[in-house]
Kinemage of the C-alpha trace (Angstrom):
@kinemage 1
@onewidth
@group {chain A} dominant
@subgroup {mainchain}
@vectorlist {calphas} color= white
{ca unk a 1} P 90.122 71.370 116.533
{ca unk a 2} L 90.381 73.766 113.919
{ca unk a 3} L 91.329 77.615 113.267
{ca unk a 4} L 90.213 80.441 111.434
{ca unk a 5} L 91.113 84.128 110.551
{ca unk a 6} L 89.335 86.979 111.898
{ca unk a 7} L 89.762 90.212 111.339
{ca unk a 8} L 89.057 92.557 114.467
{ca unk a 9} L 87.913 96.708 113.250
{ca unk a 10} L 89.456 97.906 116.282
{ca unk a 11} L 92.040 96.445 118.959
{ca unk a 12} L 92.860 98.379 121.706
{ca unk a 13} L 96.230 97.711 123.729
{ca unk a 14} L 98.598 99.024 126.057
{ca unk a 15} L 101.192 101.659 124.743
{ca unk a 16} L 103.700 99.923 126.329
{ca unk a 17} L 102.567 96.307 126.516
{ca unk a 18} L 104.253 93.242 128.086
{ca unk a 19} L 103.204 90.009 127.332
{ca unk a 20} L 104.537 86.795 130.006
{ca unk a 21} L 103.890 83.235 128.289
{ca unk a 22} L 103.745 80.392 130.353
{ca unk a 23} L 104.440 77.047 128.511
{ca unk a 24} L 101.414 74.717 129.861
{ca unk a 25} L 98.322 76.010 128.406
{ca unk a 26} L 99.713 78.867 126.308
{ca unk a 27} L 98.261 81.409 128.656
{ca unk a 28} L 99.314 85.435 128.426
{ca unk a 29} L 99.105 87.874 131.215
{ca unk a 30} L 99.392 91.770 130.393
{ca unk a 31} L 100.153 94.644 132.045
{ca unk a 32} L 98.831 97.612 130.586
{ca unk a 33} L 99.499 101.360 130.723
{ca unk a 34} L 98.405 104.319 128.093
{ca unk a 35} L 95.803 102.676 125.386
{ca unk a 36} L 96.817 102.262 121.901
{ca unk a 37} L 94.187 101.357 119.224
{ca unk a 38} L 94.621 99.067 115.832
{ca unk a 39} L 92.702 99.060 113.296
{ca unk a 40} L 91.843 95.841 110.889
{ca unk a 41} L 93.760 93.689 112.917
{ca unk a 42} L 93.128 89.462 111.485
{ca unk a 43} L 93.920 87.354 114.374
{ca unk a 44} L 93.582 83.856 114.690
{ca unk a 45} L 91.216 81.892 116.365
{ca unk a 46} L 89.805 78.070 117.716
{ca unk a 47} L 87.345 77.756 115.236
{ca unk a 48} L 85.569 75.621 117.749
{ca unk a 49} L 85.660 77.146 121.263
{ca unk a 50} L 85.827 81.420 119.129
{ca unk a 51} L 89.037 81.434 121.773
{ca unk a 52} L 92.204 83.555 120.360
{ca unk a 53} L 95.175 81.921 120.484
{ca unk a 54} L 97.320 83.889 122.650
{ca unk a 55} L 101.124 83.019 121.148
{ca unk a 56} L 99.833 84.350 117.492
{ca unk a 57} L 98.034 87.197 118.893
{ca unk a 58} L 100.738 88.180 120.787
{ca unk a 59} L 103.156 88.116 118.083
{ca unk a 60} L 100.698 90.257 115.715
{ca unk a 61} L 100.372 92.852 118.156
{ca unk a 62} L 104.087 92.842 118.647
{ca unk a 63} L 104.476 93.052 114.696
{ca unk a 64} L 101.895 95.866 114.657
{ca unk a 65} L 103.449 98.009 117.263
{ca unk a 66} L 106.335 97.748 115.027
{ca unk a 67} L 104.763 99.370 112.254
{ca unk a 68} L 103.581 96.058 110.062
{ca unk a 69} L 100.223 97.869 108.907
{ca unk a 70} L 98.572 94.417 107.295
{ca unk a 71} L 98.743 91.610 109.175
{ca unk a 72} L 96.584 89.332 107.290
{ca unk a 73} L 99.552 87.471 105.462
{ca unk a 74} L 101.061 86.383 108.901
{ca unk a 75} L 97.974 85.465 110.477
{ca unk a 76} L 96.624 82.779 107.215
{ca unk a 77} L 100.265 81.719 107.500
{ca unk a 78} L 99.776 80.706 111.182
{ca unk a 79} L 96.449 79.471 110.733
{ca unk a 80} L 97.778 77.099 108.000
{ca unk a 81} L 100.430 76.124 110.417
{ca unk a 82} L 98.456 75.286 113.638
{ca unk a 83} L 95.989 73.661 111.494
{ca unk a 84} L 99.052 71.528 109.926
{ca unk a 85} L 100.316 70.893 113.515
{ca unk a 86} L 96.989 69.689 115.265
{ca unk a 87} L 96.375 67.302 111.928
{ca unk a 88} L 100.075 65.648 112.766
{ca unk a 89} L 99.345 65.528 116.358
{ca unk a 90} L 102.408 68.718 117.048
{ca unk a 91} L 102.809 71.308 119.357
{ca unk a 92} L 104.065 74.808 118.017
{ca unk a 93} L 106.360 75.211 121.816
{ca unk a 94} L 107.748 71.430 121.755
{ca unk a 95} L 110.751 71.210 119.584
{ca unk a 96} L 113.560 68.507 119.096
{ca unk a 97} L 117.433 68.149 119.483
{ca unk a 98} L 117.274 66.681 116.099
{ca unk a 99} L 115.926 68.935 113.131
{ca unk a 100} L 114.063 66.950 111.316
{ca unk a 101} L 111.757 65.929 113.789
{ca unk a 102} L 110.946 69.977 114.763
{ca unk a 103} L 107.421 70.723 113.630
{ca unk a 104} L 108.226 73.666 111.359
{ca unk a 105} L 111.139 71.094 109.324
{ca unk a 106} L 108.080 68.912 108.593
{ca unk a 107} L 106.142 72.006 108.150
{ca unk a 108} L 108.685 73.187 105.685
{ca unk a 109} L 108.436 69.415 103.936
{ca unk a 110} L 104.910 69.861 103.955
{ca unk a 111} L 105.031 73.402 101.902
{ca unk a 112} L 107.439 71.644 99.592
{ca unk a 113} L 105.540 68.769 98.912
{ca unk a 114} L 102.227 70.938 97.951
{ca unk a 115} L 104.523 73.080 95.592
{ca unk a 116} L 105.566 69.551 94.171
{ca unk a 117} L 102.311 68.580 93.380
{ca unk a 118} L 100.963 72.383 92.083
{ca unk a 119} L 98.893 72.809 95.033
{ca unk a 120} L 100.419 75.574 96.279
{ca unk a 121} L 102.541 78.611 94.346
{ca unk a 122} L 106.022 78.738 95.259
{ca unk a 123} L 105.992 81.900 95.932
{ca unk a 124} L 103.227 81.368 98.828
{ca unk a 125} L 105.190 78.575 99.933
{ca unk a 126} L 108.254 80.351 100.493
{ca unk a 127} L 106.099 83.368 102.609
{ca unk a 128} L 104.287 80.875 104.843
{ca unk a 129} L 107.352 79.570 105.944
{ca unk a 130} L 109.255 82.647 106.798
{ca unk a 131} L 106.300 83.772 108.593
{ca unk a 132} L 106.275 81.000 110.516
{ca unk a 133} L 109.968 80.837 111.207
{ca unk a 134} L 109.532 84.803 112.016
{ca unk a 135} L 106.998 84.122 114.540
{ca unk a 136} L 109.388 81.419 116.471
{ca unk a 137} L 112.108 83.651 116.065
{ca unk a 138} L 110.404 86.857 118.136
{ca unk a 139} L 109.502 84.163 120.261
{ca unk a 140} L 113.072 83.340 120.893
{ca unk a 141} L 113.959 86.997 121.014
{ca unk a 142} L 111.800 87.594 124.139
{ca unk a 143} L 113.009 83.550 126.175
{ca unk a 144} L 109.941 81.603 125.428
{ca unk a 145} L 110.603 78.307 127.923
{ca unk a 146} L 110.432 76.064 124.562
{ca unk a 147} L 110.618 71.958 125.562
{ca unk a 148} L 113.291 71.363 123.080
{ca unk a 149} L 114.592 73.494 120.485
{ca unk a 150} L 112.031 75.028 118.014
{ca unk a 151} L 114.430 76.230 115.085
{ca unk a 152} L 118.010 77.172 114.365
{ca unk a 153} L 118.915 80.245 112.379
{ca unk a 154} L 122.022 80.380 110.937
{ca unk a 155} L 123.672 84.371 110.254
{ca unk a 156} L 124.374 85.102 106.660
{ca unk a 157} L 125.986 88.682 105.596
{ca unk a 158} L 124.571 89.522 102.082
{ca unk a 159} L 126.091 92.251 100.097
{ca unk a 160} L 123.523 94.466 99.139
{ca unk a 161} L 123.868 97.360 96.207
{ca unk a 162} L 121.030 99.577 94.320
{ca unk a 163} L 121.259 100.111 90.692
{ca unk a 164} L 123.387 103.160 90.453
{ca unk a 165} L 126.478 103.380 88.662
{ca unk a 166} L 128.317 103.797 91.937
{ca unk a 167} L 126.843 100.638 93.784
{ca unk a 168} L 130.257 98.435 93.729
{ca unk a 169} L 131.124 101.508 95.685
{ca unk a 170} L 128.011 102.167 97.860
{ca unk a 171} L 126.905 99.002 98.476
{ca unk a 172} L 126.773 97.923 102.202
{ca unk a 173} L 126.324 94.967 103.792
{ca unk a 174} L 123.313 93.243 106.192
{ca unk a 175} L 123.294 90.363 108.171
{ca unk a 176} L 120.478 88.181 107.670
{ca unk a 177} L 119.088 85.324 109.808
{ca unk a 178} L 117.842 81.957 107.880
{ca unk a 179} L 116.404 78.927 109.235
{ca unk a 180} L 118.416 75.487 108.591
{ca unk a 181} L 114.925 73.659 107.601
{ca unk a 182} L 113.876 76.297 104.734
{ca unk a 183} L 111.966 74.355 102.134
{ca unk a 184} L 113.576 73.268 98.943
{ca unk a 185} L 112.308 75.775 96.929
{ca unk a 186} L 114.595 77.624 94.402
{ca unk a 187} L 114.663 81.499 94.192
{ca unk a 188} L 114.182 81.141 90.241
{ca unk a 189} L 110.938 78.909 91.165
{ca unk a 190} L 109.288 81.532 93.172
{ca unk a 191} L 109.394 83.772 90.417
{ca unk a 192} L 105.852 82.799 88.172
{ca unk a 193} L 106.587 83.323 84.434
{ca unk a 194} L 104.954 86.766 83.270
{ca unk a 195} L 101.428 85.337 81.523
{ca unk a 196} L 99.801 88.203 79.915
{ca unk a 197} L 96.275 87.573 78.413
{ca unk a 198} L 97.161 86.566 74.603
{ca unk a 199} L 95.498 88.767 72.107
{ca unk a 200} L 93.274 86.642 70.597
{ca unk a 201} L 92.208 85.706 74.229
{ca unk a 202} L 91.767 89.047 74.883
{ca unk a 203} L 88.233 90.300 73.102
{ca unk a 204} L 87.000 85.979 74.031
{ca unk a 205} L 87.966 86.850 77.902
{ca unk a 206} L 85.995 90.768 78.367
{ca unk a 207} L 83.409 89.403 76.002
{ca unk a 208} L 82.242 86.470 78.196
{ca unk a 209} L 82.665 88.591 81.142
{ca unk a 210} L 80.117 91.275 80.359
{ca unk a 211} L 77.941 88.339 78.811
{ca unk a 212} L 78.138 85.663 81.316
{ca unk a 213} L 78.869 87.913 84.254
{ca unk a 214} L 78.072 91.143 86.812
{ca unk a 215} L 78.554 94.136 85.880
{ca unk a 216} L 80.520 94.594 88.933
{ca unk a 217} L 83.243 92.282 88.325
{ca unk a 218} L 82.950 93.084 84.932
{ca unk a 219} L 84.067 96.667 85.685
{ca unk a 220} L 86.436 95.376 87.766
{ca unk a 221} L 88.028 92.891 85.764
{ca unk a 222} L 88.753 96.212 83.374
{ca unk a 223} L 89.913 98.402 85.991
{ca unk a 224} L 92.806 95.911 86.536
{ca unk a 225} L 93.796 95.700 83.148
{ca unk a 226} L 93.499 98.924 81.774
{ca unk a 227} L 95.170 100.800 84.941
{ca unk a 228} L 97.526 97.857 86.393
{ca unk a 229} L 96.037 97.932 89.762
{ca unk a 230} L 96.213 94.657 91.718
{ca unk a 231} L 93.303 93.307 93.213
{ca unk a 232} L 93.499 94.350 97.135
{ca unk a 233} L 94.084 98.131 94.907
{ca unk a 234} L 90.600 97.964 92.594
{ca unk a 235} L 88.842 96.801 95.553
{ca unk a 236} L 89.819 100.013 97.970
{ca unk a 237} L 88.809 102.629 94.362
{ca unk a 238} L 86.545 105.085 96.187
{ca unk a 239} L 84.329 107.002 94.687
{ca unk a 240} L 86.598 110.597 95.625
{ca unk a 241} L 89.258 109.201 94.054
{ca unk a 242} L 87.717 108.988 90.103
{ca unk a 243} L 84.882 111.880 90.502
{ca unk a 244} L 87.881 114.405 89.408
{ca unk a 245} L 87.706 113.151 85.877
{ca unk a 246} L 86.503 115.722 83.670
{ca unk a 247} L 85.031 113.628 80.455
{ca unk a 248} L 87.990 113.727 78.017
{ca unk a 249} L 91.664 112.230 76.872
{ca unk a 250} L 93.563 110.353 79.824
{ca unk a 251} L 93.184 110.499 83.527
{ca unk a 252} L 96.389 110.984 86.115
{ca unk a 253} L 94.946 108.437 89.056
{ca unk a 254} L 96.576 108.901 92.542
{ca unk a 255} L 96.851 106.012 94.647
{ca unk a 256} L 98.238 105.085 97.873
{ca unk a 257} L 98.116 106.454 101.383
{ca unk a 258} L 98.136 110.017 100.053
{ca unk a 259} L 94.631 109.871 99.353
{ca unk a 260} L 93.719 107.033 102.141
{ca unk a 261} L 93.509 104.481 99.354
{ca unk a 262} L 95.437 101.120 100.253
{ca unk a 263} L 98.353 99.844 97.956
{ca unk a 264} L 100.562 97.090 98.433
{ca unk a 265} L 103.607 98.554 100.755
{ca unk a 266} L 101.619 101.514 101.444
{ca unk a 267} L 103.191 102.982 98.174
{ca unk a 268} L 102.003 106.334 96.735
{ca unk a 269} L 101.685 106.788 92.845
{ca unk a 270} L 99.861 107.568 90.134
{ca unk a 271} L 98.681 105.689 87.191
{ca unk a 272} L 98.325 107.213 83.988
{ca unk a 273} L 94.840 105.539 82.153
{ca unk a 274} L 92.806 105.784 79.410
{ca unk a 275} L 89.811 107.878 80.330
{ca unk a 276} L 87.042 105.302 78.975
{ca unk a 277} L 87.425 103.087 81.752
{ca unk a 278} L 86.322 106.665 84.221
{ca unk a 279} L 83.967 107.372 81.496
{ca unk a 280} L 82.319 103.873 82.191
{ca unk a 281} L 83.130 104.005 86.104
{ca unk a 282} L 81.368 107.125 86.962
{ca unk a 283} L 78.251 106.048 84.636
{ca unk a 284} L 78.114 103.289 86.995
{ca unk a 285} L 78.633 104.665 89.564
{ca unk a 286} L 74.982 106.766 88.651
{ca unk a 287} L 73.593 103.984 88.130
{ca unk a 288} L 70.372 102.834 89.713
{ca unk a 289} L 72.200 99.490 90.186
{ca unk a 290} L 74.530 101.357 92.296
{ca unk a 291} L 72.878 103.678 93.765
{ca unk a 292} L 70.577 100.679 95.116
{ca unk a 293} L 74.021 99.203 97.148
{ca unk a 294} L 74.902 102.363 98.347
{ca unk a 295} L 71.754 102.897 100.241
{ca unk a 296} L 73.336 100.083 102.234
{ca unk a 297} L 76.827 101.303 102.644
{ca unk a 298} L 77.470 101.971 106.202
{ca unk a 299} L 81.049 103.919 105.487
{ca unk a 300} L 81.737 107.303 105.381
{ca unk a 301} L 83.756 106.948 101.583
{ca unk a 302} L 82.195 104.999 99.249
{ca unk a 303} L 83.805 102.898 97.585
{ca unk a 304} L 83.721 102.110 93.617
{ca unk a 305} L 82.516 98.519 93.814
{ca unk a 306} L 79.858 97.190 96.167
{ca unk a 307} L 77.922 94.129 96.772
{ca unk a 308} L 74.665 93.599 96.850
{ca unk a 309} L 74.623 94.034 100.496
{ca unk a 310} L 76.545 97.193 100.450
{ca unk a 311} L 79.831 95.915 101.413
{ca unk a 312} L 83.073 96.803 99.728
{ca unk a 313} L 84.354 94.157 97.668
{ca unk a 314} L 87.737 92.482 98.894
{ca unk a 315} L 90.868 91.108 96.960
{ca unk a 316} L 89.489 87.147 98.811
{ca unk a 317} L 86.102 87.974 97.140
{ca unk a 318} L 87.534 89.473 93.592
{ca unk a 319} L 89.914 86.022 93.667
{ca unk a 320} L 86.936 83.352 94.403
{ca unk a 321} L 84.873 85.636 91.978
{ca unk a 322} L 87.695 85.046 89.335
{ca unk a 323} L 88.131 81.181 90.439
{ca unk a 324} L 84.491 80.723 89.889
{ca unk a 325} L 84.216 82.537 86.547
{ca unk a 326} L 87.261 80.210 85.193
{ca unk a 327} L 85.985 76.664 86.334
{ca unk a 328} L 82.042 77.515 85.545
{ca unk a 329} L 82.124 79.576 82.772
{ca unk a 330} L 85.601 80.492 80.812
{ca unk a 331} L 86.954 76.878 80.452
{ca unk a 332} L 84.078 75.946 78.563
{ca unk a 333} L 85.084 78.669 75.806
{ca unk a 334} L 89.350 78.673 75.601
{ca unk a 335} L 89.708 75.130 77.595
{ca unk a 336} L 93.770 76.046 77.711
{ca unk a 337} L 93.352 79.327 79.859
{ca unk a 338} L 95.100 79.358 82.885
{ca unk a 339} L 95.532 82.539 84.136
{ca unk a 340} L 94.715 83.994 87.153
{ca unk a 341} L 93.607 87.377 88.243
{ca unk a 342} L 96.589 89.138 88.787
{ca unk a 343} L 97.530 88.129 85.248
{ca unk a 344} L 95.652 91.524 84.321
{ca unk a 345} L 97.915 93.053 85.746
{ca unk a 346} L 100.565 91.620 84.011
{ca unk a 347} L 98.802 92.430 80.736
{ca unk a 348} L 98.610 96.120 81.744
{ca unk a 349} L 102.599 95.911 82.444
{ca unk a 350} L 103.706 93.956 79.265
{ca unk a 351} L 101.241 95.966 77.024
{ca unk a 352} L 102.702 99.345 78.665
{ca unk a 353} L 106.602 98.147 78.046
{ca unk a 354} L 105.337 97.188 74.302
{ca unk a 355} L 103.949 100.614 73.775
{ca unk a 356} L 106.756 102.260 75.110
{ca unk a 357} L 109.528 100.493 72.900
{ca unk a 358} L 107.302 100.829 69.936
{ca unk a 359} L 106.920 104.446 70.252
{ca unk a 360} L 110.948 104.777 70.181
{ca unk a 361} L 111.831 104.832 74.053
{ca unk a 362} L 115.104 103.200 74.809
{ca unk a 363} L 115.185 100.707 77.189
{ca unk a 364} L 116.642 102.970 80.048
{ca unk a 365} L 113.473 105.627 79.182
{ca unk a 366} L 110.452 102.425 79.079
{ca unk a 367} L 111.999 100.978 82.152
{ca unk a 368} L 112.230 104.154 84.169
{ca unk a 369} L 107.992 104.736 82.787
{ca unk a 370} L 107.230 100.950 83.154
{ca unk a 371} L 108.658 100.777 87.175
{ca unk a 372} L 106.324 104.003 87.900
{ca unk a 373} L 103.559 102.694 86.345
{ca unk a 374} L 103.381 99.877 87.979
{ca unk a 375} L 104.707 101.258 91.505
{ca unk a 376} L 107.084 98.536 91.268
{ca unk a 377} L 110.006 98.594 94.655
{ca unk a 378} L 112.712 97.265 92.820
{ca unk a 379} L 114.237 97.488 88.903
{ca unk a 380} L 114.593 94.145 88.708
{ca unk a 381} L 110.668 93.329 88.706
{ca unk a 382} L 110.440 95.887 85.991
{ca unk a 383} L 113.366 94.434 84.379
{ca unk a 384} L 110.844 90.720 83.467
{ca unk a 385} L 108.411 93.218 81.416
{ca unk a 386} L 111.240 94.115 80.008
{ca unk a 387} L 112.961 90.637 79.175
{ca unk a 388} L 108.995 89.602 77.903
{ca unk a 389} L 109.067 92.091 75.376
{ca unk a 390} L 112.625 91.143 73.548
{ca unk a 391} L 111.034 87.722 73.273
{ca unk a 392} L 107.647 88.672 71.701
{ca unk a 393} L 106.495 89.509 68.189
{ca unk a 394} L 103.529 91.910 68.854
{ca unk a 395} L 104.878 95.081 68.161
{ca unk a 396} L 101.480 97.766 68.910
{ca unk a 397} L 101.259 100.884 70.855
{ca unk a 398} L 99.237 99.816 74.124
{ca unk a 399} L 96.560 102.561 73.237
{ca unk a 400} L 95.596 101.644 69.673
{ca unk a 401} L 95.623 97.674 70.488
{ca unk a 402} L 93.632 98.268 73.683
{ca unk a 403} L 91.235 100.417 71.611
{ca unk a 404} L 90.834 98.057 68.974
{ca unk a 405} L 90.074 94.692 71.364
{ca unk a 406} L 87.880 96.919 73.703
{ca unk a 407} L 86.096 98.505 70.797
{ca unk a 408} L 83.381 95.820 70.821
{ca unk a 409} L 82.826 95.509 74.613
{ca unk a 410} L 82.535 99.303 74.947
{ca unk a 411} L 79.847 99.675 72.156
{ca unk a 412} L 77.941 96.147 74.350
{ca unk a 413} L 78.012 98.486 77.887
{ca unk a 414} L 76.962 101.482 75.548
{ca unk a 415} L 73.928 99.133 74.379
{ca unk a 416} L 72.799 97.261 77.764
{ca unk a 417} L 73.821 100.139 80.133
{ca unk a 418} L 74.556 99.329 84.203
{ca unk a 419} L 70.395 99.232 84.925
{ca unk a 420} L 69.867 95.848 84.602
């Protein structure tokens, strides 16, 4: 047996919705009332029977009627995990008096002993855990009839304070619960080192793209590093949101729910870009290339970047895309790169914090431009562009350097144009 993600366009459920589990068999019974409808819902299923498995779909529903708007994280969490458990010969409901023999400790071993050997990131590590200790924990919360016990959580009160001047005054308190079988995974380890794209890598990296790639990921590729967007963000651009762009000097992008446009934590902002990338965008965007996918597009908003097929691109595709590009085609030219996608990003931040200090900002002034920028929840993210900088000896404003490295791949698209 094996499972599998799937994401569902529309789930409809009770408003008020009570789910009864019964231990043998995992079965659900529901009792329903006014409907209320989900969309994009990923659920997890028996790869071989196409059955859902009740426990994780009740638990998604639960976590959606409590306002979790993307529950795809969750659900490849618990598909990992059941996947884990059936290999070892487990049960998710049969627990132990002792904790080592619980299946989410060896679970949490497990996660540990991929990060050991680089197989997994910490950081992923750390989240599949917690989802899977959060799922046994609303379990517990509504009397599952475990055999055994599943997991302990142990109460910790954290102090908690903002960055104000004020905070040792302000700050409050909140009790958190944490499992007694968490991996052994540091909170400096979770944090990946900042890896920017080096500048000499730079011009080798975009140049091998638009030579030994699509235009589309291509495009793409740029998008993320000239506007900081992450991938999940390029792939929901629609075509609405860049049309505004009048031909000339920078371009004020909103993102975010404000225009329907999906960021991570459903963040509003706007990004402040150099206007060649729209320039390049909306020429695509005419293309005949384009124009060809959108004939295919079954939405009502198109979006920026499109298959083949007509379908949007997603941040799974963008990732394998990236993956693919590395092992087939990049390695062969800088055999030392080891970035990965979101390392664009990280370019866009560290290149926007040099350009900042290097135009005479003071720290206070590029971190307070930096955090907006980049949409960033908390200071202290913004805080590692800032740390990168102090350490580096590239000294440029972000706008000259970017138009010097890009010079040559914007004068290529200018020569092959988005036909082809």
């Amino acid at each position: 047996m094996a499972y599998k993600t799937l994401v569902l366009d529309s789930f409809k459920i009770a408003d008020s919705l009570t789910f009864e589990l019964i231990s043998e068999g995992d079965l659900t019974k529901v009792n329903s009332k006014a409907p209320k409808v989900f969309k994009k819902l990923t659920i997890v299923v028996d790869e071989d029977s196409g059955f859902i498995v009740p426990s994780i779909l009740e638990y998604i529903v639960t976590r959606a009627q409590e306002g979790r708007v993307d529950s795809s994280p969750e659900a490849r969490a618990l598909r990992l995990y059941f996947d884990f458990l059936e290999q070892c010969e487990l049960k998710w409901n049969i627990g132990s008096n002792l904790s080592y023999e619980r299946p989410i400790s060896i679970f949490a071993k497990f996660l540990e002993e991929q990060y050991r050997e680089s197989s997994i990131a910490p950081t992923t590590a750390v989240n599949y855990f917690n989802s899977v200790s959060r799922f046994y924990k609303h379990h517990l919360k509504f009397n599952y009839p475990f055999d055994g016990v599943p997991i302990v959580f142990t109460k910790h009160v954290i102090h908690k304070y903002d960055n104000s001047l004020t905070s040792h005054i302000t700050g409050h308190q909140i009790e958190v619960d944490v499992a007694d079988c968490k991996p052994n995974i540091s909170a400096n380890e979770t944090q990946r080192p900042l890896k920017p794209l080096s500048k000499s890598d730079y011009p080798i990296f975009f140049k091998a793209l638009i030579e030994e790639s699509s235009i589309e990921f291509f495009l793409i590729c740029l998008t993320a590093v000239v506007t900081g967007l992450r991938a999940e963000e390029v792939a929901d651009l629609r075509g609405d949101m860049i049309n505004k762009y009048i031909g000339h000097g920078e371009y004020n992008l909103s993102v975010g729910p404000q225009i329907q446009h999906k960021t991570k934590g459903n963040k509003n902002g706007q990004v402040l870009a150099g206007g060649k990338l729209f320039t390049e965008l909306l020429k695509y965007n005419k293309s005949n290339r384009y124009l060809k996918r959108l004939e295919k597009y079954e939405g009502i908003r198109a979006n920026v970047f499109l298959t083949k097929n007509g379908k949007p691109y997603t941040q799974k595709l963008i990732s394998t895309l990236f993956n693919n590009f590395l092992h087939e085609k990049l390695l062969l030219i800088i055999p030392n790169f080891t970035h990965k996608f979101h390392d664009l990003r990280t370019t866009f931040g560290v290149y926007e914090m040099t350009a900042c200090l290097a135009a005479g900002f003071t720290d206070t002034q590029a971190l307070a431009h930096v955090k907006i920028q980049m949409r960033h929840k908390s200071l202290t993210s913004t805080m590692r562009y800032l740390r990168y900088w102090e350490r580096s000896v590239v000294v440029k404003k972000k706008s000259e350097r970017n138009e010097n490295l890009l010079q040559e791949i914007y004068s290529e698209l200018d020569a092959r144009g988005y036909d082809a």
